[in-house]
C-alpha positions in Angstrom: 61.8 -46.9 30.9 61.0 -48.8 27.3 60.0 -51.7 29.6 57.9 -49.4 32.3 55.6 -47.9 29.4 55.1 -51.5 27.9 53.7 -52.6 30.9 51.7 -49.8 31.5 50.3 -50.2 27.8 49.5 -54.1 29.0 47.8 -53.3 32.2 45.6 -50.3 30.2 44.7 -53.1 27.9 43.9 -55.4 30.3 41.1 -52.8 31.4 39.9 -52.0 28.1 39.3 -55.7 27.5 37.5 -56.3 30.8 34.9 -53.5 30.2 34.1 -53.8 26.8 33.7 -57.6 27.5 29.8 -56.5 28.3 29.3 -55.5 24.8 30.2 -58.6 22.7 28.9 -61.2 25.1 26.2 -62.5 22.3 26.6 -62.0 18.5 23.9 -59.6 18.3 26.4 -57.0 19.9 27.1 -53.8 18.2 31.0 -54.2 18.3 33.3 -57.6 18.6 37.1 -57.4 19.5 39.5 -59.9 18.4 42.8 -60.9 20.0 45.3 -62.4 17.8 47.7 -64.7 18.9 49.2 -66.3 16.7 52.5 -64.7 16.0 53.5 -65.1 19.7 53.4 -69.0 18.9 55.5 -68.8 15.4 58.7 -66.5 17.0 59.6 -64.8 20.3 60.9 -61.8 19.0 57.6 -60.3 16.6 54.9 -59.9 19.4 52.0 -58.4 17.2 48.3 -57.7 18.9 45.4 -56.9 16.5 42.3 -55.3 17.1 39.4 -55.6 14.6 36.4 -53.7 14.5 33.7 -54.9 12.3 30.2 -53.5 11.9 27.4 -55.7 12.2 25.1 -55.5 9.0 21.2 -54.3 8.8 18.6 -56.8 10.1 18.0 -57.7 6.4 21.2 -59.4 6.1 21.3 -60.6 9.4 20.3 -64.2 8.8 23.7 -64.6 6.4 26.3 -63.7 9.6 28.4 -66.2 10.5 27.5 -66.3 14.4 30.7 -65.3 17.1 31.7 -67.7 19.0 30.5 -66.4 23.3 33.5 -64.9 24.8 33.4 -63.8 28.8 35.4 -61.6 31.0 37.5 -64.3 32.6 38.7 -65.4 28.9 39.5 -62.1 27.8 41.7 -61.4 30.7 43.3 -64.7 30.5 44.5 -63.3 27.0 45.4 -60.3 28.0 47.3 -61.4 30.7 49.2 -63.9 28.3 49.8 -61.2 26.3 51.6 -58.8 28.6 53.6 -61.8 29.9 54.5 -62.3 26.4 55.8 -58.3 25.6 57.6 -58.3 28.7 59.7 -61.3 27.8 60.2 -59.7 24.9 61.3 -56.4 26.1 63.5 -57.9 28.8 65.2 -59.9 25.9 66.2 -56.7 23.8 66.9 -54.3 26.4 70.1 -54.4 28.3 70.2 -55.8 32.3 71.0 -52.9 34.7 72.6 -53.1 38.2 70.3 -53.5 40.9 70.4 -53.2 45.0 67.4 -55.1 45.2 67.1 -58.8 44.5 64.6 -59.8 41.9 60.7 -58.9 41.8 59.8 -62.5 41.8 61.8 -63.1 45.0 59.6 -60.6 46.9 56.3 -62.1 45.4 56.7 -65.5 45.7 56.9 -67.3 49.7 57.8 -70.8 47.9 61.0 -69.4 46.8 63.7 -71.3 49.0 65.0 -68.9 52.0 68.9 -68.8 50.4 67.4 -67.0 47.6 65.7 -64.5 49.3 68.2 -63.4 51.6 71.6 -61.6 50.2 74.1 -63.8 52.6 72.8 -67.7 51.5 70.7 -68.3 54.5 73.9 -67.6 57.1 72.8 -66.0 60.2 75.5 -63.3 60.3 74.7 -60.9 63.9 74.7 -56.9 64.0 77.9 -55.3 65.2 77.4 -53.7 68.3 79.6 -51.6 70.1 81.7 -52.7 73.1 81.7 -49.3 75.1 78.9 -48.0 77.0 78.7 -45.3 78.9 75.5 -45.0 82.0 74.1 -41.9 81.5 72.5 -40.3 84.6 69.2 -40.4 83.8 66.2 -41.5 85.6 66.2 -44.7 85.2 69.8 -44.6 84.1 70.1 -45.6 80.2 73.0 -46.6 77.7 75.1 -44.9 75.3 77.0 -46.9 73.3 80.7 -45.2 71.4 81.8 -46.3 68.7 85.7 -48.1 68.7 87.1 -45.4 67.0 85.8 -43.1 69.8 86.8 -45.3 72.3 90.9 -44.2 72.6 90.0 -40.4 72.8 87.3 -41.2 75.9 90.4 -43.3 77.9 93.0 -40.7 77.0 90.7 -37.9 78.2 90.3 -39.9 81.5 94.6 -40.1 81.8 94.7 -36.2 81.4 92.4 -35.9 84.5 89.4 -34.4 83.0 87.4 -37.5 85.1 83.3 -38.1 84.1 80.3 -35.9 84.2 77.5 -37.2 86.5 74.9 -35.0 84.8 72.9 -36.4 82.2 74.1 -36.3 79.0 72.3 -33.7 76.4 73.6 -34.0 72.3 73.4 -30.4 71.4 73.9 -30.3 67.9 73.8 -26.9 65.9 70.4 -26.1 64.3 68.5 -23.0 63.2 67.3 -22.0 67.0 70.7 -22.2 68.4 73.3 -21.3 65.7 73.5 -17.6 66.2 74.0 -18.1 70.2 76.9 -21.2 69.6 78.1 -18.2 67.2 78.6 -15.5 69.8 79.0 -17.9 72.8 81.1 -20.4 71.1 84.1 -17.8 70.7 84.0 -16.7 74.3 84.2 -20.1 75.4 87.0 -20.9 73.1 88.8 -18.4 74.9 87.9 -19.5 78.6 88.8 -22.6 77.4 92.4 -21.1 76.4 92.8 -19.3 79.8 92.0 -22.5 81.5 88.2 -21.6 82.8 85.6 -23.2 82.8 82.2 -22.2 81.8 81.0 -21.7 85.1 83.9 -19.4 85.8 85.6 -21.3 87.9 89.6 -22.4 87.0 90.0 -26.1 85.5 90.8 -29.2 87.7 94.4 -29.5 88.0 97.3 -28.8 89.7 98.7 -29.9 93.3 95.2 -29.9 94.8 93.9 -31.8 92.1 94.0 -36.1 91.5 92.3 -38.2 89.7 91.5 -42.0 90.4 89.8 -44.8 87.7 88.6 -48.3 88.8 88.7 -51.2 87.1 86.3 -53.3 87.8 86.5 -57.3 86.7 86.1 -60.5 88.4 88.8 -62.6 86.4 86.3 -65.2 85.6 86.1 -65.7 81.6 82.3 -65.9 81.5 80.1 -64.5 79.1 81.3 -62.1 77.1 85.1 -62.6 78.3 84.3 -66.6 77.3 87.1 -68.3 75.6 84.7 -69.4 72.8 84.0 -65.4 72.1 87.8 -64.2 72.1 89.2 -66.6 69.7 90.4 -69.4 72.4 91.8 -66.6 74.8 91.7 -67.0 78.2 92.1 -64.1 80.9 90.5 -62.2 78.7 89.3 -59.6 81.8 93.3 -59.0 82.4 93.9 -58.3 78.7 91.2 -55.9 78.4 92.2 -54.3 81.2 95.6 -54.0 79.8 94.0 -52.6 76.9 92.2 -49.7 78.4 95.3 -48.7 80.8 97.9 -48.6 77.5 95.2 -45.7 76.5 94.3 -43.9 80.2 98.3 -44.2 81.2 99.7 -42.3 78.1 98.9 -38.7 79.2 100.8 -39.2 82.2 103.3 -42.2 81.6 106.3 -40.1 81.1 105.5 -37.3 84.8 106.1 -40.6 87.0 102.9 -40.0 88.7 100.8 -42.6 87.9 100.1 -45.5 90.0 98.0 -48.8 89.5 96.6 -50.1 92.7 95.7 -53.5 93.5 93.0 -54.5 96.1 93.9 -58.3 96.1 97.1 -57.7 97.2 97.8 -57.1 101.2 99.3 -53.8 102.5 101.8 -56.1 104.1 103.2 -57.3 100.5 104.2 -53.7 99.0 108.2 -54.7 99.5 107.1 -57.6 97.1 105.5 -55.4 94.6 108.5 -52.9 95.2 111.0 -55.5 94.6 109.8 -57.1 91.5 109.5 -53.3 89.7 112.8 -52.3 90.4 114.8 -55.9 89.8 116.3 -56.1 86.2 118.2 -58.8 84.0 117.7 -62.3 84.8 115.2 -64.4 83.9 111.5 -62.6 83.6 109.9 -66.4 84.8 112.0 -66.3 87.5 111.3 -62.8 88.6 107.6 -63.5 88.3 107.6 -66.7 90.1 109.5 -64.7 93.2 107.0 -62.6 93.3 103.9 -64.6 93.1 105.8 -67.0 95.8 105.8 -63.2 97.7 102.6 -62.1 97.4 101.3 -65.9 98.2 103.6 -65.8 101.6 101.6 -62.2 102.8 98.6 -63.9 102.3 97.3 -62.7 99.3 95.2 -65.5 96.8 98.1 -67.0 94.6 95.6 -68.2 91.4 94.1 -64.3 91.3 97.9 -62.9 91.6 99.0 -64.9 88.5 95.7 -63.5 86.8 97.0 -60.3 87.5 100.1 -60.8 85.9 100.0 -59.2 82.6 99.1 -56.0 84.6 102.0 -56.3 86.8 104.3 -56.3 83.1 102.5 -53.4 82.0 103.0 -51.7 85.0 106.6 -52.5 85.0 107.0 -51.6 81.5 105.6 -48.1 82.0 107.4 -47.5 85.3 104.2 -47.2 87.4 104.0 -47.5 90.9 102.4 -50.0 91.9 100.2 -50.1 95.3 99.0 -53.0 97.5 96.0 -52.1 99.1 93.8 -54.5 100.7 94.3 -55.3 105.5 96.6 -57.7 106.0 94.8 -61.2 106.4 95.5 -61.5 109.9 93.7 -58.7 110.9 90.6 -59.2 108.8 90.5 -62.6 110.4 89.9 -60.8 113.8 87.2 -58.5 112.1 85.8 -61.7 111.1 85.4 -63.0 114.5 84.8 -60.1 116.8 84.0 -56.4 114.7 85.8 -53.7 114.3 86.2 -53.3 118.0 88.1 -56.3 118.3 91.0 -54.5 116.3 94.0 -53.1 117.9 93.4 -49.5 117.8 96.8 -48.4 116.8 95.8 -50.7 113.7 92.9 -49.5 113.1 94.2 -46.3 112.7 96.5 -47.2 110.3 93.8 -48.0 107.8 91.3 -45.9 108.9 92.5 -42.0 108.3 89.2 -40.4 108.9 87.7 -41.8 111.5 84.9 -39.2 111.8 83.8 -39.8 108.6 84.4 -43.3 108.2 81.9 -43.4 111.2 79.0 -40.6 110.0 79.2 -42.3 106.6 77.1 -45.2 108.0 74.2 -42.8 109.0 74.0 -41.8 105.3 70.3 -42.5 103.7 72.0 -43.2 100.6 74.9 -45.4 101.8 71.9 -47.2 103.5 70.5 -48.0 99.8 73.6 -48.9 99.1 74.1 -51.6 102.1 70.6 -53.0 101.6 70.4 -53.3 97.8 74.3 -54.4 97.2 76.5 -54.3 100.1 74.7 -57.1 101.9 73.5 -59.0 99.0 77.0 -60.9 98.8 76.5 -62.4 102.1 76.5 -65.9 102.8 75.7 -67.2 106.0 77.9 -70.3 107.6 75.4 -71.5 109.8 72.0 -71.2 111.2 73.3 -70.4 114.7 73.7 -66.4 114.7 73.1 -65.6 111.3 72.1 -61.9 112.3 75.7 -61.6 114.2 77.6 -63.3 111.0 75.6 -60.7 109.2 77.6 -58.0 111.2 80.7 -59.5 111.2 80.6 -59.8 107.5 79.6 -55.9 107.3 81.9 -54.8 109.4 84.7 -56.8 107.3 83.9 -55.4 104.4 83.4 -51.3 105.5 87.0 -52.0 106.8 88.5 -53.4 103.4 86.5 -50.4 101.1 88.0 -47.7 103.6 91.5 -49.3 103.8 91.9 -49.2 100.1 90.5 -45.9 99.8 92.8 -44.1 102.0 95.8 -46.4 100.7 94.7 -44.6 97.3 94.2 -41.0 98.7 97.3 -40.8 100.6 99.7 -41.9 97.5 97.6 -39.3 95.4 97.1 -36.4 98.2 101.3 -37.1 98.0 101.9 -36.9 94.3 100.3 -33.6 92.8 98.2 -33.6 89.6 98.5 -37.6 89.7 96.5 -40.4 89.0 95.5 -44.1 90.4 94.6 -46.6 88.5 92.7 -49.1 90.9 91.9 -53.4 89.7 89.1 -54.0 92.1 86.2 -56.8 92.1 82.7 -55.9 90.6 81.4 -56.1 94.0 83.8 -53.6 95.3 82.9 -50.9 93.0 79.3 -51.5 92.0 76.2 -48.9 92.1 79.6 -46.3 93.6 79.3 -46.8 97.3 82.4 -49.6 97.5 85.4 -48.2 97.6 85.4 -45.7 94.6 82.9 -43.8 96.6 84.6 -43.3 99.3 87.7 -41.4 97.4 86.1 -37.7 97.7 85.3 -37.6 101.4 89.1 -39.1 102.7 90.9 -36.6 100.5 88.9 -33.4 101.5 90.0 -34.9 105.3 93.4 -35.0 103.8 93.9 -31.6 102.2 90.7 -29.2 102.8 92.1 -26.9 99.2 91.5 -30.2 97.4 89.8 -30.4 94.0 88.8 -33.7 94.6 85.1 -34.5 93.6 82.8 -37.2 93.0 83.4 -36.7 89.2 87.1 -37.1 89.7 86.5 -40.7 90.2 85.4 -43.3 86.9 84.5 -46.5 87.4 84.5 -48.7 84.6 83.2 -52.4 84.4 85.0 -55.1 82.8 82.8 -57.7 81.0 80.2 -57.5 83.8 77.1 -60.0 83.6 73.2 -59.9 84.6 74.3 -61.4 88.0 77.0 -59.5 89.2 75.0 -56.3 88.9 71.8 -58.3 90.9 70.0 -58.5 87.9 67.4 -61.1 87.9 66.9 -61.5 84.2 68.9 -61.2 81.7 69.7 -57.5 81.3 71.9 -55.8 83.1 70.6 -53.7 86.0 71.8 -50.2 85.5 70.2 -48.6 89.0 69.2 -49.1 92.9 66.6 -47.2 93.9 63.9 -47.2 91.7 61.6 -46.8 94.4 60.0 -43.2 93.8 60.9 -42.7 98.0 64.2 -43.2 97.1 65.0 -41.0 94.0 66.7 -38.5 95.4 69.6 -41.3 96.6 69.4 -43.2 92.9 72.6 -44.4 92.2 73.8 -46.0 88.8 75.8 -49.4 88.5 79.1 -47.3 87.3 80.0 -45.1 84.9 81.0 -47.3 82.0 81.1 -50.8 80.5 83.4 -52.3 78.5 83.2 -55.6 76.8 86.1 -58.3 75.1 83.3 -59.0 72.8 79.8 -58.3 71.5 77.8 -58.2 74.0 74.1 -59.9 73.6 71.1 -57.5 72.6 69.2 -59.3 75.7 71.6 -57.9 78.3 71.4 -54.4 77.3 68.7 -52.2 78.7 67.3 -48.8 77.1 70.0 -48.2 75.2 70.6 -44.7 73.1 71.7 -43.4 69.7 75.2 -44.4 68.9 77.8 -41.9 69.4 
């Protein structure tokens, strides 16, 4: 304070000075000021500032007056200014330092200081924290929420218990003066529904024997961008540890029923004695066990490089004592798909994969699974020749229909089976993206299966490991959150999935219209 009113006394001064500079310009002025400064040059500490008034004489004296030197106004605020520097040094000296946030005045004023001392980390460029859950909230154009880690063990365990994700958009209702007395009488009678097991639209909760409940994991085992070695300390398979991650969370509700089962799409129907096998063998050696059963599940057909990816899923898996599902057409038969169609298929076959046929068949018609085919089905497709492109086109279609409805009723008949259960399904991006792969097939087969099923579209949670601009069709550098932006095709917008989940920070460049932290 002593030094704020010192400088306030300066700066009044300083003002004084420059407007009475006017009046003693010649020596015939009525009034002369003096500024003495000589004190300032004998010690630091005795700063003393006089001001002397004299009186000019009569005109009959005049010619004995000394004459004043000519002062001007850029001299007398070159002394004044001397002197405030002056008192502030001294004040600065005498009074004690106090703790500061901010760095020093002089820092902000002058742009010659060097750029370590203007900054409070020496120059480093340290980046922000951002979180490495998101969830797509279904708005329109679909936008981000990010969770905070500590938030992120609640949302997985809340997935294991079944309660599956909303695909309304998401509305923070906080309590505030226009809605506190109705959270005050509504709040208590929803407390209670919430106790008898209803929900607020009256009807009773999800669960039960009609009721499943199904996550996919989606992740292309590839270690790029965010799953990078160079961003997870060295680590490789970083997609298989994250996943790993998120199922020790979404298994423990259920780990102890025996009803939980982990399906994998790379792995032919034709190899579940493998996967059956390896869960139930015990003692040993654990290499040797493994290496049996990658030999086993490279002898069905399945791709032996992405089954030893999958490995540390297959431990947790038979640590927790969860079933474990092969899912994908044997490779034989998707050969012939390959080559011919779907009609080319034994029947008795096709039946085996297929359980509703109707459906499987209708769902083709659908305007939205249309958007879907055009916009992300088909955009995988890679002709081998020039020949009959539009027939390889078919072919390829065809293929792919068949694998998404294979592993979709693979899934519903375990779950239909096993009451109150859930799946936990490893798929590729491709498989699950924008919710017309298999993950949107899950709600149609088991209503075929049991009509008194629960099962609904937000039974079913897709999440996204470490996905990047290209694998959701982005063609810059953010991620593309939507098909169907077309105002047409509204109605059938669909969003990439329902979360994200990253090894690492993700960069600000890849993240579209992102929300408030929650």
């Amino acid at each position: 304070m002593m030094m704020l009113r010192c400088l306030f006394l300066c700066i009044v001064l300083v003002f004084a000075l420059a407007s009475s500079v006017d009046g003693f310009v010649t020596p015939q002025a009525s009034r002369t000021y003096h500024v003495s400064l000589s004190s300032l040059q004998q010690q630091d500490d005795d700063v003393v500032v006089n001001c002397n008034e004299e009186n000019i004489p009569s005109k009959q004296h005049h010619n004995n007056i000394e004459p004043q030197p000519a002062t001007n106004r850029r001299n007398a605020i070159r002394k004044s200014a001397a002197s405030i520097a002056a008192i502030t040094g001294l004040v600065s000296t005498q009074q004690p330092q106090q703790a500061s946030a901010l760095p020093a005045i002089a820092s902000f004023s002058n742009p010659f200081a060097p750029s370590a001392l203007k900054s409070t980390n020496g120059g480093q460029y340290i980046p922000a924290k951002r979180c490495t859950a998101y969830l797509i909230d279904q708005t329109i154009p679909p936008s981000l929420i990010p969770y905070r880690a500590s938030r992120e063990a609640a949302i997985l365990k809340n997935l294991g218990m079944g309660s599956g994700t909303s695909k309304t958009p998401f509305i923070e209702e906080d309590i505030n003066l226009n809605n506190v007395l109705n959270k005050a009488v509504f709040g208590s009678i929803n407390t209670v529904k919430k106790v008898a097991g209803i929900s607020e639209d009256g009807a009773i909760n999800k669960s039960g024997p009609n009721y499943q409940s199904f996550v996919f994991l989606g992740a292309n085992f590839d270690d790029t961008y965010t799953a990078s070695p160079e961003k997870n300390g060295g680590n490789t398979n970083n997609d298989a540890t994250l996943a790993v991650g998120l199922l020790t969370d979404i298994c423990k509700p259920k780990e102890r029923n025996g009803n939980t089962a982990i399906g994998l799409t790379f792995a032919p129907q034709g190899s579940q004695e493998v996967l059956n096998t390896y869960l139930s063998s015990s003692g040993g050696s654990v290499d040797d066990a493994e290496q049996k059963f990658i030999d086993g599940l490279s002898a069905a057909g399945a791709n032996e490089e992405l089954a030893k990816k999958h490995l540390p899923i297959i431990r947790f898996a038979k640590k927790k004592k969860c079933t474990l599902l092969a899912l994908s057409p044997n490779p034989s038969d998707l050969a012939t798909v390959q080559k011919g169609g779907l009609q080319s298929l034994d029947p008795q076959t096709r039946d085996t994969y297929v359980a509703d046929a109707q459906g499987f068949i209708s769902l083709t018609q659908d305007p939205k699974f249309k958007l879907y085919t055009d916009r992300s089905l088909l955009k995988d497709f890679v002709p081998t020749s020039n020949n009959d492109e539009k027939a390889e086109q078919a072919n390829f279609f065809a293929e792919k229909i068949l694998v998404h409805e294979t592993c979709a009723t693979a899934i519903s008949k375990w779950a239909t089976s096993h009451p109150d259960s859930l799946v936990v399904t490893i798929a590729p991006i491709p498989d699950v993206r924008f919710m017309g792969g298999i993950n949107g097939r899950i709600p149609r087969i088991c209503q075929s299966m049991n009509p008194n099923t629960l099962v609904d579209e937000e039974a079913v949670t897709t999440i996204l490991l470490n996905p990047n601009a290209k694998e959701t069709l982005s063609e810059s550098k953010f991620l593309r959150l939507e098909i169907g932006t077309a105002p047409a095709n509204w109605k059938y917008q669909t969003k990439l999935a329902d979360y994200l989940w990253f090894s690492s920070m993700p960069k600000v460049n890849m993240l579209p219209r992102m929300m408030n932290e929650q």
